[in-house]
Residue frames as qw, qx, qy, qz and C-alpha x, y, z in Angstrom:
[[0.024, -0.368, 0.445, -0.816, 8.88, 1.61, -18.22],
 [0.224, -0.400, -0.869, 0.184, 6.86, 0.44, -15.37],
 [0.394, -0.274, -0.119, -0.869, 3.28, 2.19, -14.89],
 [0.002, 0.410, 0.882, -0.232, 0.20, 1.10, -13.10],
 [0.086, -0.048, -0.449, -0.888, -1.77, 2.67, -15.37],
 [0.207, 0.489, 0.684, -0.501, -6.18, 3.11, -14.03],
 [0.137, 0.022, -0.423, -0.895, -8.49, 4.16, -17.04],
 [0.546, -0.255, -0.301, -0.739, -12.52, 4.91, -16.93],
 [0.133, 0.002, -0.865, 0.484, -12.39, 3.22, -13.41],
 [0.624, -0.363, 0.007, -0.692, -16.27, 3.31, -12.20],
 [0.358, 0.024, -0.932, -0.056, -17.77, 1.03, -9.48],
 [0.572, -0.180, -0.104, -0.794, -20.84, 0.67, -8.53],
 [0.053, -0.093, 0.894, -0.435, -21.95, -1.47, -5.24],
 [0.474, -0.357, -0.370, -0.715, -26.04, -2.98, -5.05],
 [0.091, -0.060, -0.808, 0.578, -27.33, -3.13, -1.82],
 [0.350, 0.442, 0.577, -0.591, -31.02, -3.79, -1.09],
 [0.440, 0.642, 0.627, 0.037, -31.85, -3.35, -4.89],
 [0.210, 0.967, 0.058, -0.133, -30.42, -0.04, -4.98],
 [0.707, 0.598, 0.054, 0.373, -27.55, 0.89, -7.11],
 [0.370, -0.836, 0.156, 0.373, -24.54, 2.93, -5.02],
 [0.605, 0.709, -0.169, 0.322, -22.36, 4.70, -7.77],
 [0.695, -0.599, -0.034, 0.396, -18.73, 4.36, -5.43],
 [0.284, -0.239, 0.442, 0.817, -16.16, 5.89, -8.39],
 [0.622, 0.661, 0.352, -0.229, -16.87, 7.01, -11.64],
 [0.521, 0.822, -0.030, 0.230, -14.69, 7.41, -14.69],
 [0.558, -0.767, 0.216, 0.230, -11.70, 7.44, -12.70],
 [0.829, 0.520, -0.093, 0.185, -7.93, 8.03, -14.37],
 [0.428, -0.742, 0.511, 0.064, -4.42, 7.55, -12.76],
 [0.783, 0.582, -0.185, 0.122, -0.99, 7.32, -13.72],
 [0.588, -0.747, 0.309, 0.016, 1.74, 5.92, -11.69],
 [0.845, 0.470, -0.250, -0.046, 4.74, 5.40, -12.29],
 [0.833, -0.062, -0.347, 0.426, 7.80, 3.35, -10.81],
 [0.446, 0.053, -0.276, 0.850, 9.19, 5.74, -8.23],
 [0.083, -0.556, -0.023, -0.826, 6.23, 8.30, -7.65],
 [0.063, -0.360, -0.699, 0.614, 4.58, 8.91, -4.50],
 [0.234, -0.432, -0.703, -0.514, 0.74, 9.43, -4.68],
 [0.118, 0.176, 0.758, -0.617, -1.75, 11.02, -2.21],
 [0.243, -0.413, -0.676, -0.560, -5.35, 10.47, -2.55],
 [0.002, 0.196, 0.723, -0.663, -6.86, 12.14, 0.08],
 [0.300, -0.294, -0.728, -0.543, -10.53, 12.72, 0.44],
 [0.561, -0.336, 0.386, -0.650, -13.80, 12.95, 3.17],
 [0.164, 0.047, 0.982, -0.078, -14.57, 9.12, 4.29],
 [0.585, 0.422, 0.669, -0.181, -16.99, 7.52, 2.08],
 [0.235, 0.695, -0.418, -0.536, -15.16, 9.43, -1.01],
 [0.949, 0.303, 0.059, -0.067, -13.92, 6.00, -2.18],
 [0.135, -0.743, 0.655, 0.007, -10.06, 6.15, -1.19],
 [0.452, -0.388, 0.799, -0.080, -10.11, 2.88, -0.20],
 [0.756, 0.547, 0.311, -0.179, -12.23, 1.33, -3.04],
 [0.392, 0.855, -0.318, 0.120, -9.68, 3.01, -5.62],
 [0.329, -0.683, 0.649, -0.067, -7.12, 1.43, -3.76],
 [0.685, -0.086, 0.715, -0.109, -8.37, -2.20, -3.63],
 [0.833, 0.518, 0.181, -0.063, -9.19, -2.05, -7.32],
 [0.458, 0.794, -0.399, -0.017, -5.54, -0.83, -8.40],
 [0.254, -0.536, 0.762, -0.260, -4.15, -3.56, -5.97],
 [0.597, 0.023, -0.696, -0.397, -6.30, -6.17, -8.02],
 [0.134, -0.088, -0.913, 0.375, -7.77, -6.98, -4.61],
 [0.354, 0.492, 0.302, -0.736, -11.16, -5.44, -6.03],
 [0.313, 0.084, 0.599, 0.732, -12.17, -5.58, -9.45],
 [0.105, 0.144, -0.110, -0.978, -13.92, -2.43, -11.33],
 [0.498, 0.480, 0.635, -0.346, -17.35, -2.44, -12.39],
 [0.568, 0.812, 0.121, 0.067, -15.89, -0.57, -15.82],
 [0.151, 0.910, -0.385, -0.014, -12.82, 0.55, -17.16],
 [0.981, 0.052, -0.122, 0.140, -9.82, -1.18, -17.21],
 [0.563, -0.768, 0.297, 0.064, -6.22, -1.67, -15.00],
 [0.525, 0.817, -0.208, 0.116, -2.98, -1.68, -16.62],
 [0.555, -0.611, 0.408, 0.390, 0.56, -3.30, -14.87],
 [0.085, -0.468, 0.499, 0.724, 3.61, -1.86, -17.56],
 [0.100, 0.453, -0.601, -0.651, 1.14, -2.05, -20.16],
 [0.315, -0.241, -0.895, -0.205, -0.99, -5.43, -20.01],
 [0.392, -0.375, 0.083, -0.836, -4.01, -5.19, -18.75],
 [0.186, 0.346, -0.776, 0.493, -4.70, -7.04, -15.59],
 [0.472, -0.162, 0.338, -0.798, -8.14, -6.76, -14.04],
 [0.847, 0.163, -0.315, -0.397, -9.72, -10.10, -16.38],
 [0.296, 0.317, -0.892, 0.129, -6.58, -12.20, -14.83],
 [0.704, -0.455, -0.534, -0.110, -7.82, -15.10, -12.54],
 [0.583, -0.745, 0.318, 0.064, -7.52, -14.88, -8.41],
 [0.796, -0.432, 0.133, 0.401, -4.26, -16.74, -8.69],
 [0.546, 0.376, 0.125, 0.738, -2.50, -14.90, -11.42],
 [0.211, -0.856, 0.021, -0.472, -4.02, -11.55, -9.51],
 [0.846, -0.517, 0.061, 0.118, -2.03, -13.19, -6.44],
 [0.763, -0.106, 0.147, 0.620, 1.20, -13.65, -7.91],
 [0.337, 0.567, 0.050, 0.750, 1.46, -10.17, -9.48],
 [0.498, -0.792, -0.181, -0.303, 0.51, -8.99, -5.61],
 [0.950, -0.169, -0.026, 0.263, 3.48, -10.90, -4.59],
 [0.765, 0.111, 0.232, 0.590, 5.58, -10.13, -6.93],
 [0.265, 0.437, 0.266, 0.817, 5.10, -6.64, -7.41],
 [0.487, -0.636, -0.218, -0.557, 2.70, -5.01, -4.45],
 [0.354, 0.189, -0.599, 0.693, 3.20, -4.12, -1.34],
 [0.449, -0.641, -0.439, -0.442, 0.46, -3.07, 1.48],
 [0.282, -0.019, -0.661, 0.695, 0.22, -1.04, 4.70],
 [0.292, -0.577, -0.621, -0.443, -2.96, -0.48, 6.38],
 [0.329, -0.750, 0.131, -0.559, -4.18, 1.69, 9.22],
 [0.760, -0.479, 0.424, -0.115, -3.96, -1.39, 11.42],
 [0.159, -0.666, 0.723, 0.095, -0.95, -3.10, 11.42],
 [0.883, -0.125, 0.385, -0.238, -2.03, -6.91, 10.97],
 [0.297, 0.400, -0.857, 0.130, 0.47, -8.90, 11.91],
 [0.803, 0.013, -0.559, -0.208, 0.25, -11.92, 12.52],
 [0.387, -0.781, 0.322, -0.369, 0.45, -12.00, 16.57],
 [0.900, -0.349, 0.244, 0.094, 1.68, -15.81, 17.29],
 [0.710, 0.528, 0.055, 0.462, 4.53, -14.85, 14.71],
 [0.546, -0.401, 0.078, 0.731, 8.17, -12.76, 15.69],
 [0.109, 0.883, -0.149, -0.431, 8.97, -9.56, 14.14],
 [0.230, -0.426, 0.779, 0.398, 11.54, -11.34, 12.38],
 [0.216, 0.097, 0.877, 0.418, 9.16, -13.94, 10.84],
 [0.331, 0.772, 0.521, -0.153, 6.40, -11.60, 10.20],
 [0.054, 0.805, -0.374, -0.457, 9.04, -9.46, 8.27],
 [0.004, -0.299, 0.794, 0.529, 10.20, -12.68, 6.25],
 [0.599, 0.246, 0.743, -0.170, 6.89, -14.26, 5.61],
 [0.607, 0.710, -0.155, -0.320, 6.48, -12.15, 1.72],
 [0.230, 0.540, -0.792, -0.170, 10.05, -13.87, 0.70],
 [0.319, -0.173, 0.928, -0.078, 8.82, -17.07, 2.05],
 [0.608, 0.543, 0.434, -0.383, 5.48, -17.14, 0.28],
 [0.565, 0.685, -0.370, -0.273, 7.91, -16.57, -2.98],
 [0.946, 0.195, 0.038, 0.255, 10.06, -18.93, -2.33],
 [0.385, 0.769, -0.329, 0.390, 12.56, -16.41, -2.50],
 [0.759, -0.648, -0.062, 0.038, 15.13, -17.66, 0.36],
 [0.778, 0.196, -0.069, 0.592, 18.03, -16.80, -0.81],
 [0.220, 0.147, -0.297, 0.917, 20.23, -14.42, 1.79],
 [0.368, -0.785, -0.394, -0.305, 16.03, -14.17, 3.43],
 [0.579, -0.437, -0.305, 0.617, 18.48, -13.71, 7.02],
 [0.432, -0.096, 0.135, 0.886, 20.83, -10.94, 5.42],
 [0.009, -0.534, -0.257, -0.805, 17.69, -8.96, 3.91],
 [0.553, -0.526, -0.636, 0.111, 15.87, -9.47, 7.19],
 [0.594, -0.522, -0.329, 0.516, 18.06, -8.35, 9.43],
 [0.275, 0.192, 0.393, 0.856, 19.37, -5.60, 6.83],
 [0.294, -0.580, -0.668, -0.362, 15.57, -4.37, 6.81],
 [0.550, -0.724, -0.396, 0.132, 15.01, -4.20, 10.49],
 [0.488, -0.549, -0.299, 0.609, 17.99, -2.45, 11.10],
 [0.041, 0.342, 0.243, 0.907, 17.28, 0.41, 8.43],
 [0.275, -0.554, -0.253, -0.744, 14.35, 0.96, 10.66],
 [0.043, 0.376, -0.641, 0.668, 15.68, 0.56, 13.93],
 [0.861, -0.265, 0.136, -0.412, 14.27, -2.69, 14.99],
 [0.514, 0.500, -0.672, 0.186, 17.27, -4.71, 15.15],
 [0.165, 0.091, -0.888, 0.418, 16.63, -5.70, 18.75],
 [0.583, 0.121, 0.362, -0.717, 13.17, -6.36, 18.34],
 [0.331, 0.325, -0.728, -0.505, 13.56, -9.10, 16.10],
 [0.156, 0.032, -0.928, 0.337, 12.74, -11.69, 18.76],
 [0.405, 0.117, 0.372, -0.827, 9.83, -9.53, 20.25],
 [0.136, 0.667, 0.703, 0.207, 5.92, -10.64, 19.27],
 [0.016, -0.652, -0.231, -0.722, 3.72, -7.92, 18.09],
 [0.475, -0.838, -0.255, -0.080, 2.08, -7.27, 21.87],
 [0.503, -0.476, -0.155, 0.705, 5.48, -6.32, 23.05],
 [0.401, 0.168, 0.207, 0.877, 5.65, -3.34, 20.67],
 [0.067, -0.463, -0.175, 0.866, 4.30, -0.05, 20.88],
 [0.409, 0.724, 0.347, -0.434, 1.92, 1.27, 18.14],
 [0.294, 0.820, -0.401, -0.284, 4.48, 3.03, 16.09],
 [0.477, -0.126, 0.851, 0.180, 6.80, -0.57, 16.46],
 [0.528, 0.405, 0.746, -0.011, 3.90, -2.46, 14.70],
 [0.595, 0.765, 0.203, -0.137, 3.28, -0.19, 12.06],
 [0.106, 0.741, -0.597, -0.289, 7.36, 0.22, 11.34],
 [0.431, -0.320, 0.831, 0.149, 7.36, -3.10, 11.19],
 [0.538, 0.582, 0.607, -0.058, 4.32, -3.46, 8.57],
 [0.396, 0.850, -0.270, -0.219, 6.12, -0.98, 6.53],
 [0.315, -0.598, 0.722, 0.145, 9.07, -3.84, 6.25],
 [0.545, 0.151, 0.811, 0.147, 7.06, -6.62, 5.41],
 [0.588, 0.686, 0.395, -0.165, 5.62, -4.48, 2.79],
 [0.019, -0.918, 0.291, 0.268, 9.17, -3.70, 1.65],
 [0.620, -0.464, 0.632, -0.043, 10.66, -6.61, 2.02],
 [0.722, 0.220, 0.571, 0.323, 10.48, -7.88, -1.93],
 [0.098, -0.450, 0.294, 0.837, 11.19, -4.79, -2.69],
 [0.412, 0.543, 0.730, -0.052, 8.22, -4.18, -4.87],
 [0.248, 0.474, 0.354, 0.767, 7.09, -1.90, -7.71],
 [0.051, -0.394, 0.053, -0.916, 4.41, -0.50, -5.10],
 [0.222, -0.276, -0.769, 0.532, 3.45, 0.14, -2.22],
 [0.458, -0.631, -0.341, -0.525, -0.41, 1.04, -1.28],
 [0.278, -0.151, -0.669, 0.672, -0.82, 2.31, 1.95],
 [0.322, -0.627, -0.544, -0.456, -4.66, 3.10, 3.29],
 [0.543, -0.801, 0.083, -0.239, -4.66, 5.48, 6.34],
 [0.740, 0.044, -0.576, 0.344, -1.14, 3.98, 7.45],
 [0.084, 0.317, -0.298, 0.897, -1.04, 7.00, 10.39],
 [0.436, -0.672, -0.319, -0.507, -4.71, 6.86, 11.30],
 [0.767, -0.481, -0.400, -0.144, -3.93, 5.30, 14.51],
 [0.786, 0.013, -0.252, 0.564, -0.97, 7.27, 15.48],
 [0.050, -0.857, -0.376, 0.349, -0.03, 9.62, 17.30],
 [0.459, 0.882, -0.068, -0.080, 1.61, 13.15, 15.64],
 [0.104, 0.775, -0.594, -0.189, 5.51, 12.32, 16.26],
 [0.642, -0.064, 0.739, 0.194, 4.86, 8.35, 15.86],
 [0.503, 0.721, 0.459, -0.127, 2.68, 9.52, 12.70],
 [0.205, 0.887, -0.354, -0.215, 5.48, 11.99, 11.50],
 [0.348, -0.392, 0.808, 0.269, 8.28, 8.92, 11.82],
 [0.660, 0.365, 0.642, 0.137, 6.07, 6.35, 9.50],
 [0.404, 0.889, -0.034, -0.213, 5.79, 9.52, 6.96],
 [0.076, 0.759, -0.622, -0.176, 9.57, 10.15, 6.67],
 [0.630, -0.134, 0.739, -0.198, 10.22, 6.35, 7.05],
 [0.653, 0.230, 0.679, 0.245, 8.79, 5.22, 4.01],
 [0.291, 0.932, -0.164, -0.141, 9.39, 8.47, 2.01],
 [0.160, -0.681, 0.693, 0.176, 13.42, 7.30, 2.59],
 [0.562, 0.036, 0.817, 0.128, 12.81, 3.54, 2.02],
 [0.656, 0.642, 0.385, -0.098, 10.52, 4.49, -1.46],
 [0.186, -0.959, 0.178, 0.118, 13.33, 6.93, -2.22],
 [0.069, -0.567, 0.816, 0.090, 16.45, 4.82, -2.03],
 [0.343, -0.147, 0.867, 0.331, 14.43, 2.18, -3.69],
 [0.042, -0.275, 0.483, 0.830, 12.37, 3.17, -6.06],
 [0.110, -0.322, -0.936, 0.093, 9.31, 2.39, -4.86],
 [0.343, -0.343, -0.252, -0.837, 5.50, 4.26, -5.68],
 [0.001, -0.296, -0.759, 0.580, 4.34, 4.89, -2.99],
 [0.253, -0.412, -0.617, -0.621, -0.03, 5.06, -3.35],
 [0.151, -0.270, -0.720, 0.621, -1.45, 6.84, -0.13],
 [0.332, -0.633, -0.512, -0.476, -4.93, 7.14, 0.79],
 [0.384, -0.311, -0.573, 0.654, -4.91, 9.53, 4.00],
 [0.075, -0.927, -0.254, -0.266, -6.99, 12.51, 5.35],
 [0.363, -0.837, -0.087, 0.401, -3.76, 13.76, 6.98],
 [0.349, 0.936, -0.032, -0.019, -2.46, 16.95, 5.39],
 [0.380, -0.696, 0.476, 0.380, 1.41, 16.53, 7.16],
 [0.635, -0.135, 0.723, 0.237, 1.81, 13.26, 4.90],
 [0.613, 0.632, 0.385, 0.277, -0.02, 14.41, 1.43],
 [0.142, 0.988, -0.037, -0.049, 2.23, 17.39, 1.69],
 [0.245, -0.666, 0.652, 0.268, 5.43, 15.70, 1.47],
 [0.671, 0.275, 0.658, 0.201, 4.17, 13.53, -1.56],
 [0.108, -0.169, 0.412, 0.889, 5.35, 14.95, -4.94],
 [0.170, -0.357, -0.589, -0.705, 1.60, 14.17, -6.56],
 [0.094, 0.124, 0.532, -0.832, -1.71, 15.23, -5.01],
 [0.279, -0.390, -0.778, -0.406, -5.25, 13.95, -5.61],
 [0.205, -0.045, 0.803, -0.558, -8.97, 14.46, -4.28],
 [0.001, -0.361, -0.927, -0.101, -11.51, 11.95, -4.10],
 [0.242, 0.252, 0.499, -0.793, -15.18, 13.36, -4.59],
 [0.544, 0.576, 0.590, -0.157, -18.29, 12.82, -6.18],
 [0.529, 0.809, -0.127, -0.224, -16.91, 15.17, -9.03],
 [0.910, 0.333, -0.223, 0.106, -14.23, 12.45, -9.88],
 [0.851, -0.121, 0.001, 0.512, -10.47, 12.45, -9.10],
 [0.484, 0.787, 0.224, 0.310, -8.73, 15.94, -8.75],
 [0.701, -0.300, -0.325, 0.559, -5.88, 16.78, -8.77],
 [0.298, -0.914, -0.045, 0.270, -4.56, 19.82, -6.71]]
């Protein structure tokens, strides 16, 4: 069964000489289809706890788990291709890639694989599950706020991954663009079977996730 499996996570930042304890002892268990919130106050270590289960960090202790192998010791490029191949990412800000179409900032994950077979048909397929079908053409500055961040929920869709991490993906929205992105990738995880891993301080979005976490100096807990 697929997992993404966190055990005795700590990590611990030195700055100036001094030691900054950021996790400690940290355990999570995800598996292929759940939906995760990790909410928290800022400077809890949401995002930290992300980057390390997205092997785009790597723990000071404990060790990270994809179905089973552990993962954290791989090199950068083998940590790359299981990003690829398996990981998805939406961040508060959108970045996209501004001299780039909707269209090719929606296929650029299949092109980085190589994966070009029917890339059009998922494309276009894609865009119009999230009503951007005639925005295909557009750059990012023509879009609206809520545009750019539906569309950054595509490209992170778009290889259909095991999971999708998403850090604040609302922060910057307002409440009924901020309510669409929610539902949005609730349906798209949903009808494909995608774990969804959100770090967010808003309450609308960890309340329509089936698990519930919070970050704090007394470890990971859940609610």
């Amino acid at each position: 069964m697929n997992s993404l499996k966190a055990t005795s996570i700590s990590k611990t930042y030195s700055i100036d000489g001094h030691n900054i304890e950021v996790l400690r002892n940290l355990n999570l268990l995800i598996n292929k289809g759940d939906s995760v919130a990790i909410s928290g106050q800022s400077g809890s270590g949401k995002s930290t706890l992300l980057q390390i289960l997205a092997l785009l960090d790597k723990q000071s202790s404990g060790t990270v788990e994809l179905n089973g192998k552990a993962v954290g010791h791989l090199s950068t490029n083998k940590k790359s291709q299981i990003r690829l191949n398996n990981f998805g990412f939406v961040y508060q800000h959108h970045h996209l890639l501004e001299d780039l179409t909707v269209y090719e900032n929606i296929a650029l994950p299949l092109q980085l694989k190589g994966d070009l077979v029917n890339l059009d048909i998922k494309v276009r397929d894609l865009a119009k599950s999230i009503g951007l079908i005639e925005r295909l053409n557009h750059l990012p500055w023509k879009l609206s706020g809520g545009e750019k961040q539906r569309v950054a929920v595509a490209r992170a869709m778009i290889n259909k991954p095991d999971y999708i991490f998403l850090d604040e993906p609302t922060g910057n929205l307002d409440k009924k663009n901020a309510s669409n992105i929610q539902n949005l990738v609730l349906e798209l995880s949903k009808n494909n079977g995608v774990a969804l891993i959100v770090a967010t301080h808003d309450n609308d979005f960890v309340n329509i996730l089936d698990r519930k976490y919070y970050l704090d100096n007394r470890g990971l807990l859940e609610l």
